[in-house]
Structure formats: structure tokens, C-alpha cells
mmCIF file of the C-alpha atoms, coordinates in Angstrom:
data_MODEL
# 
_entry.id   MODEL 
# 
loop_
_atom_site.group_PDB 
_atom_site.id 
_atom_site.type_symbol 
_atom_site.label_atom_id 
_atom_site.label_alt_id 
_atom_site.label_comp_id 
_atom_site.label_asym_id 
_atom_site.label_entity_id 
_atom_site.label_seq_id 
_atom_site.pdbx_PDB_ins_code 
_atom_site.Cartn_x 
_atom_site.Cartn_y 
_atom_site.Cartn_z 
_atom_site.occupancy 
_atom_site.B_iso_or_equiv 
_atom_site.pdbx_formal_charge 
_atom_site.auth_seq_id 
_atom_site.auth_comp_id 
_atom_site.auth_asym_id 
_atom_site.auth_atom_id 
_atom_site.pdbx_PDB_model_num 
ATOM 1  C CA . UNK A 1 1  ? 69.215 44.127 122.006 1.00 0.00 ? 1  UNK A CA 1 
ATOM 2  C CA . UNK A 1 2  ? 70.257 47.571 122.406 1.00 0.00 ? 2  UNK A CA 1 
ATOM 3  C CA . UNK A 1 3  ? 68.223 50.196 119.728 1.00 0.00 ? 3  UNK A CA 1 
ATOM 4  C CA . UNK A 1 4  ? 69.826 53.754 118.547 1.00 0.00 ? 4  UNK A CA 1 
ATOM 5  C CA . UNK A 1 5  ? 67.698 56.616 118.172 1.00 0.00 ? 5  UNK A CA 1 
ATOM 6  C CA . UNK A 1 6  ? 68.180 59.234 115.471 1.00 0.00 ? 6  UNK A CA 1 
ATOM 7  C CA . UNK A 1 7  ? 66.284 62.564 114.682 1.00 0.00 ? 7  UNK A CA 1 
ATOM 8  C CA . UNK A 1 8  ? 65.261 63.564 111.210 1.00 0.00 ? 8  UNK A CA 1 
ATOM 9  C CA . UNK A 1 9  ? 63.373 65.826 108.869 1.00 0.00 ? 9  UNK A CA 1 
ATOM 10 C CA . UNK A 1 10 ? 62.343 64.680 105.559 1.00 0.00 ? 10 UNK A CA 1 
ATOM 11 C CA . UNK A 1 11 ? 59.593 66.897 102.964 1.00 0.00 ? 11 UNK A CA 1 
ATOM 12 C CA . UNK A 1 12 ? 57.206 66.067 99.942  1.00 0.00 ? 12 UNK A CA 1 
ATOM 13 C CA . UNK A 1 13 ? 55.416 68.135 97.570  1.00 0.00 ? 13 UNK A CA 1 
ATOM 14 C CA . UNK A 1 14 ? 53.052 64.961 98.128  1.00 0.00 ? 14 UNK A CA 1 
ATOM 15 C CA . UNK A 1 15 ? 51.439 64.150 101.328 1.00 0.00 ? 15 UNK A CA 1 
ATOM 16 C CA . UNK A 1 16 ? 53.424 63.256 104.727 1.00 0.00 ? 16 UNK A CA 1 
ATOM 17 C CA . UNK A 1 17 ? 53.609 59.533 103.950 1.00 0.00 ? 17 UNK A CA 1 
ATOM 18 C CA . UNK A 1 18 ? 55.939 60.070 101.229 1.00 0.00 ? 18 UNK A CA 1 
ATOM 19 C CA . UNK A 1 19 ? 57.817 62.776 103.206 1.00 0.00 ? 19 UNK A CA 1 
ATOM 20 C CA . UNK A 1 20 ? 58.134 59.553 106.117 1.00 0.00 ? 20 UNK A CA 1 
ATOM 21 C CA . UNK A 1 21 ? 59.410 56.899 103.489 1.00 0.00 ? 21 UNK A CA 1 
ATOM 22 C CA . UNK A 1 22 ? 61.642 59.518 102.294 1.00 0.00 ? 22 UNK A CA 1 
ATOM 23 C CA . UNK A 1 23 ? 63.456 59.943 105.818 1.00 0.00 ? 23 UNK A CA 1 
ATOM 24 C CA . UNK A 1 24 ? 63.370 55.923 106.420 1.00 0.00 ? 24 UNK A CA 1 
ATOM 25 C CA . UNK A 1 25 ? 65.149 55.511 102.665 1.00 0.00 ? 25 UNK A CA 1 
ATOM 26 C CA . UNK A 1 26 ? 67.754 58.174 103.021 1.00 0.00 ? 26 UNK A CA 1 
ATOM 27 C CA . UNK A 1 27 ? 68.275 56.618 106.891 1.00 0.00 ? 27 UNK A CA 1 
ATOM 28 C CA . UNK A 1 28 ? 68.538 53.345 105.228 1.00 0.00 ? 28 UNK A CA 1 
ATOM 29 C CA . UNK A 1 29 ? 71.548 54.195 103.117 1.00 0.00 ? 29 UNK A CA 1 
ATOM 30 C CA . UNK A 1 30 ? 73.905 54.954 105.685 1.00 0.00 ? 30 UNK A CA 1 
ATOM 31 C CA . UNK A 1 31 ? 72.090 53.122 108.657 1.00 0.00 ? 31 UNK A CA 1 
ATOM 32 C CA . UNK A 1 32 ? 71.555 49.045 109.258 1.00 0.00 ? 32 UNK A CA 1 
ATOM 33 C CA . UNK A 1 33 ? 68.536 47.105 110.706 1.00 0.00 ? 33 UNK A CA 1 
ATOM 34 C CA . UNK A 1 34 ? 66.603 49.695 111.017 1.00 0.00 ? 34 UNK A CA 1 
ATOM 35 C CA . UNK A 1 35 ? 63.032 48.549 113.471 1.00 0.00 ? 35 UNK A CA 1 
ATOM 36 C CA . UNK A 1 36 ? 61.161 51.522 113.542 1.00 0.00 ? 36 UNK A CA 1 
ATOM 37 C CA . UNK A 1 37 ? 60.090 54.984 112.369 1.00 0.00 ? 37 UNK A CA 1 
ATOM 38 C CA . UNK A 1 38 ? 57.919 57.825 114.511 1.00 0.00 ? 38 UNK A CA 1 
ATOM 39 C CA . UNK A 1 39 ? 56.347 60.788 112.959 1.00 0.00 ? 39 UNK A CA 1 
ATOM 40 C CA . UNK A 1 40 ? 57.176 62.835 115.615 1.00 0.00 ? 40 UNK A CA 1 
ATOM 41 C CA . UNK A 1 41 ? 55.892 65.986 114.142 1.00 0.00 ? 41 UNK A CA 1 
ATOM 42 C CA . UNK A 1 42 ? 53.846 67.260 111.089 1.00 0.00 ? 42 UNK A CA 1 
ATOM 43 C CA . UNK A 1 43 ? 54.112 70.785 108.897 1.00 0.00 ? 43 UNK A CA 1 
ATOM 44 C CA . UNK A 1 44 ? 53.400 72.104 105.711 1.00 0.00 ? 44 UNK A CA 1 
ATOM 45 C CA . UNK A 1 45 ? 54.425 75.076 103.414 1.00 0.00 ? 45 UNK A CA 1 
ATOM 46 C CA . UNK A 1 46 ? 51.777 77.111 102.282 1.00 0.00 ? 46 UNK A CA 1 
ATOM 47 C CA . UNK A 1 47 ? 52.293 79.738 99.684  1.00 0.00 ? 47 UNK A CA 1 
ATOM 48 C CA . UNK A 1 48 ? 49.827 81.871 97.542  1.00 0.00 ? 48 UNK A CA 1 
ATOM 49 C CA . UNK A 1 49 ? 47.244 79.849 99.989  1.00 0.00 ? 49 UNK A CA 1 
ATOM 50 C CA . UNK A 1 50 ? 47.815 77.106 98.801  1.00 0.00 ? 50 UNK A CA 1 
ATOM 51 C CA . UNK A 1 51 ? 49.986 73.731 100.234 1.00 0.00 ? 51 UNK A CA 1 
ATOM 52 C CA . UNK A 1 52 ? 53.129 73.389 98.920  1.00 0.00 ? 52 UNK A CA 1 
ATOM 53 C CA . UNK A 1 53 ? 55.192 70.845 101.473 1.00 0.00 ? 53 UNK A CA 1 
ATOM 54 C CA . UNK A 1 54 ? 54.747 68.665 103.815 1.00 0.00 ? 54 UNK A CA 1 
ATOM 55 C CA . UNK A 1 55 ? 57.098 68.074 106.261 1.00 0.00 ? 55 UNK A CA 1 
ATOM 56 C CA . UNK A 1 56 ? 58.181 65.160 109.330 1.00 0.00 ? 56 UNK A CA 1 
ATOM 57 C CA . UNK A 1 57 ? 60.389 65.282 111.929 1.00 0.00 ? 57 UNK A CA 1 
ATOM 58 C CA . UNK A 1 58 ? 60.680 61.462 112.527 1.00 0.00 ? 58 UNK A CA 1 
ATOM 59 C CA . UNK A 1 59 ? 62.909 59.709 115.143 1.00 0.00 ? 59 UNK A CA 1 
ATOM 60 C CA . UNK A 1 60 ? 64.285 56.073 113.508 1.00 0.00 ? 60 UNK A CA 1 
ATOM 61 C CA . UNK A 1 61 ? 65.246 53.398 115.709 1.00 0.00 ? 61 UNK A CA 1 
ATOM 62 C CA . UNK A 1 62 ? 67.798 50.592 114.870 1.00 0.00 ? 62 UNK A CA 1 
ATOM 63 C CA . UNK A 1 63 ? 69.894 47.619 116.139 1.00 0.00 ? 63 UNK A CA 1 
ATOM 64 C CA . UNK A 1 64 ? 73.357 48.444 117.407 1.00 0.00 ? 64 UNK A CA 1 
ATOM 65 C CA . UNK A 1 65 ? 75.783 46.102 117.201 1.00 0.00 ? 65 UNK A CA 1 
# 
């Protein structure tokens, strides 16, 4: 089995578990058999002191054919 590695950045004006099934549901439009998901990195937006977004950077691995 041979895996593919992409990189991306997803946000939610939730919490960064949404922001993560965000980026694996978008991924999983264009993007088959996908096996895995790593939150690779973790921000938020803060404005008037208060959070506003969370982001992930999250690297999604998945079967090549």
C-alpha cells in the first residue's frame, strides 16, 4: 500500500474538532480512501479579547492507487 500525504488548514467559530472534521469533509470530496488525519498544528483568533476561531493545519493521508 502506498499512502499520499496532503497539507491543510481548516477553521471553526466552534472548537478545533469541528475545524478537523471540516478539513477531513472538504478532503473527502475531491480525495478517495482517505486512512488518516493529524492535527498538526492549533490557533485561534482572538478579537475584542475574546476567541473568535479556531484553526488546524492537518496533514490527511490516503490510499493511492
Amino acid at each position: 500500500m502506498v499512502l499520499k500525504v496532503i497539507e491543510l488548514m481548516a477553521s471553526s467559530e466552534k472548537n478545533w474538532e469541528d475545524a478537523t472534521k471540516k478539513a477531513v469533509e472538504k478532503a473527502s470530496k475531491s480525495v478517495n480512501k482517505i486512512k488518516s488525519a493529524w492535527v498538526k498544528d492549533q490557533t485561534v483568533i482572538v478579537k475584542d479579547n475574546k476567541v473568535t476561531e479556531f484553526r488546524v493545519n492537518v496533514k490527511v493521508s490516503f490510499v493511492v492507487d
